[in-house]
C-alpha positions in Angstrom: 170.7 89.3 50.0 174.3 88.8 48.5 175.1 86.6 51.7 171.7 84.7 51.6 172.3 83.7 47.8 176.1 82.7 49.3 175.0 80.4 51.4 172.2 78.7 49.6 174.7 78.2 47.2 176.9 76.6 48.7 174.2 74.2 50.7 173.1 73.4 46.9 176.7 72.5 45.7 177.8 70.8 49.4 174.7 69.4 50.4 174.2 66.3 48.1 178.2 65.1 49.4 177.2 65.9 52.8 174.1 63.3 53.0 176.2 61.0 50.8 179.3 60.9 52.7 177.2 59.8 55.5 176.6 56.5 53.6 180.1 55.4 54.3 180.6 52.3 51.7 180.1 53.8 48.1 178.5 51.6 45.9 180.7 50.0 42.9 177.9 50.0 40.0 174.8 51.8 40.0 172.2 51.2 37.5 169.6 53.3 36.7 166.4 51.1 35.0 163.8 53.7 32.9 162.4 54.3 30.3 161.6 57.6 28.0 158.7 58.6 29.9 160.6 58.6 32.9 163.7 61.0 33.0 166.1 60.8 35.6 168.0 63.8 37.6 171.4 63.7 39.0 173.3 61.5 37.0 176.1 63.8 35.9 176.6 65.4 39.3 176.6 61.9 40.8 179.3 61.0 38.6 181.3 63.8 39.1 181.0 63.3 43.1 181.5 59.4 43.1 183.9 59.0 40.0 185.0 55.2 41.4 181.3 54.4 40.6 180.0 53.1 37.1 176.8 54.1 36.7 174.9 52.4 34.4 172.0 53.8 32.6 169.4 51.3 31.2 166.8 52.1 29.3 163.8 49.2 28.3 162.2 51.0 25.7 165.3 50.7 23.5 163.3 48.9 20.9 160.3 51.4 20.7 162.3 54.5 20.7 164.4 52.9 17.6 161.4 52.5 16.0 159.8 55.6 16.6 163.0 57.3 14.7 162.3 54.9 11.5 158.8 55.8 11.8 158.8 59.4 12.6 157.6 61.9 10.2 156.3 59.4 7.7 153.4 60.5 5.4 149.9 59.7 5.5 150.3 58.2 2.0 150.6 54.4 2.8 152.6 53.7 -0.6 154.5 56.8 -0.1 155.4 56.2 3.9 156.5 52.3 3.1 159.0 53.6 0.4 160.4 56.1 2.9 160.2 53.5 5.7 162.0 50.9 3.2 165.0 53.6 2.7 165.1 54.1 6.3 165.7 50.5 7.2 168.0 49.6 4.3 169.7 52.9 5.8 169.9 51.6 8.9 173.6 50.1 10.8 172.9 46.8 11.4 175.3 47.0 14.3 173.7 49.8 16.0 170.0 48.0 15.4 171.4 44.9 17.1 173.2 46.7 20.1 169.6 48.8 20.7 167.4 45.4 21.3 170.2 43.9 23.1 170.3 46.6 24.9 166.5 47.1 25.8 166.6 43.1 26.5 169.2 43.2 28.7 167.3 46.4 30.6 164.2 44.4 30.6 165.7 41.0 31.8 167.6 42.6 34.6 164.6 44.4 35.9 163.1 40.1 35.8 165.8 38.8 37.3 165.9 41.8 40.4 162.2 41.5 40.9 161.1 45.0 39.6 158.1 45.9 38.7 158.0 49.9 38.5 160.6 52.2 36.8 162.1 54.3 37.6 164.3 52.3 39.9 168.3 52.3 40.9 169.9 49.4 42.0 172.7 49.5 44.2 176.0 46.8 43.4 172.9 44.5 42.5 171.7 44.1 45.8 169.9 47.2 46.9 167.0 49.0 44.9 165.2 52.3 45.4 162.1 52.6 43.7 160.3 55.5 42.1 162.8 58.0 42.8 163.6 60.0 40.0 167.1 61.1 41.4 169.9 59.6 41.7 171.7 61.6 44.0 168.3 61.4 46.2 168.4 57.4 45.6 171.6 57.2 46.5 170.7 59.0 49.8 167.9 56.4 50.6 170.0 53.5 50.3 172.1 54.8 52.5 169.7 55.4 55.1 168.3 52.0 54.8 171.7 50.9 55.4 173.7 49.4 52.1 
């Protein structure tokens, strides 16, 4: 049993380099395109394996999950929930406001500008997208297949 946990370990950690090695030309920037209600896997471990890469992650709800934090918790009181929501927003750093809807603009006017329609998707140095995968490690293994 000792030996059979061994070895399933060590498929688990060498595996993923194994099927990715096979790819041969590593991709310079990979960018991952979600949003909240679709998390994505293997982010860290592709980093760690492929440190030469900058993986980007891009969220397009930006905007709607800034506003869920000003809104969030707020009292059924109408008078009472606009004063809390007016001390949230004067509370608020203009800078970070500004860089989350840049942010989720940017994520949603690359996803225009490649063609995508469905998230989760990872593009591949721009040129090469895997939909609906929500792994990057597994993503990564696809485009390689297909041939980068």
């Amino acid at each position: 049993m000792k030996r059979l946990c061994a070895t399933m370990t060590i498929l688990t950690l060498v595996a993923p380099a194994i099927a990715t090695a096979a790819c041969g030309t590593w991709p310079r920037t990979t960018e991952v395109l979600t949003d909240s209600d679709h998390p994505i896997g293997g982010v860290e471990a592709l980093a760690a394996q492929m440190p030469q890469t900058r993986i980007l992650m891009r969220r397009i709800d930006g905007k709607a999950e800034f506003d869920a934090k000003l809104s969030e918790g707020l009292p059924a009181d109408p008078v009472e929930a606009e004063r809390i929501a007016r001390e949230r927003i004067a509370g608020v750093n203009p800078q970070e406001a500004a860089a989350a809807m840049a942010s989720a603009l940017d994520s949603a006017g690359r996803m225009i500008n490649y063609g995508i329609t469905r998230i989760p998707t990872v593009v591949f140095d721009g040129r090469g997208a895997i939909v609906g995968e929500p792994d990057v490690r597994k993503a990564l293994d696809a485009w390689c297949r297909r041939g980068p």
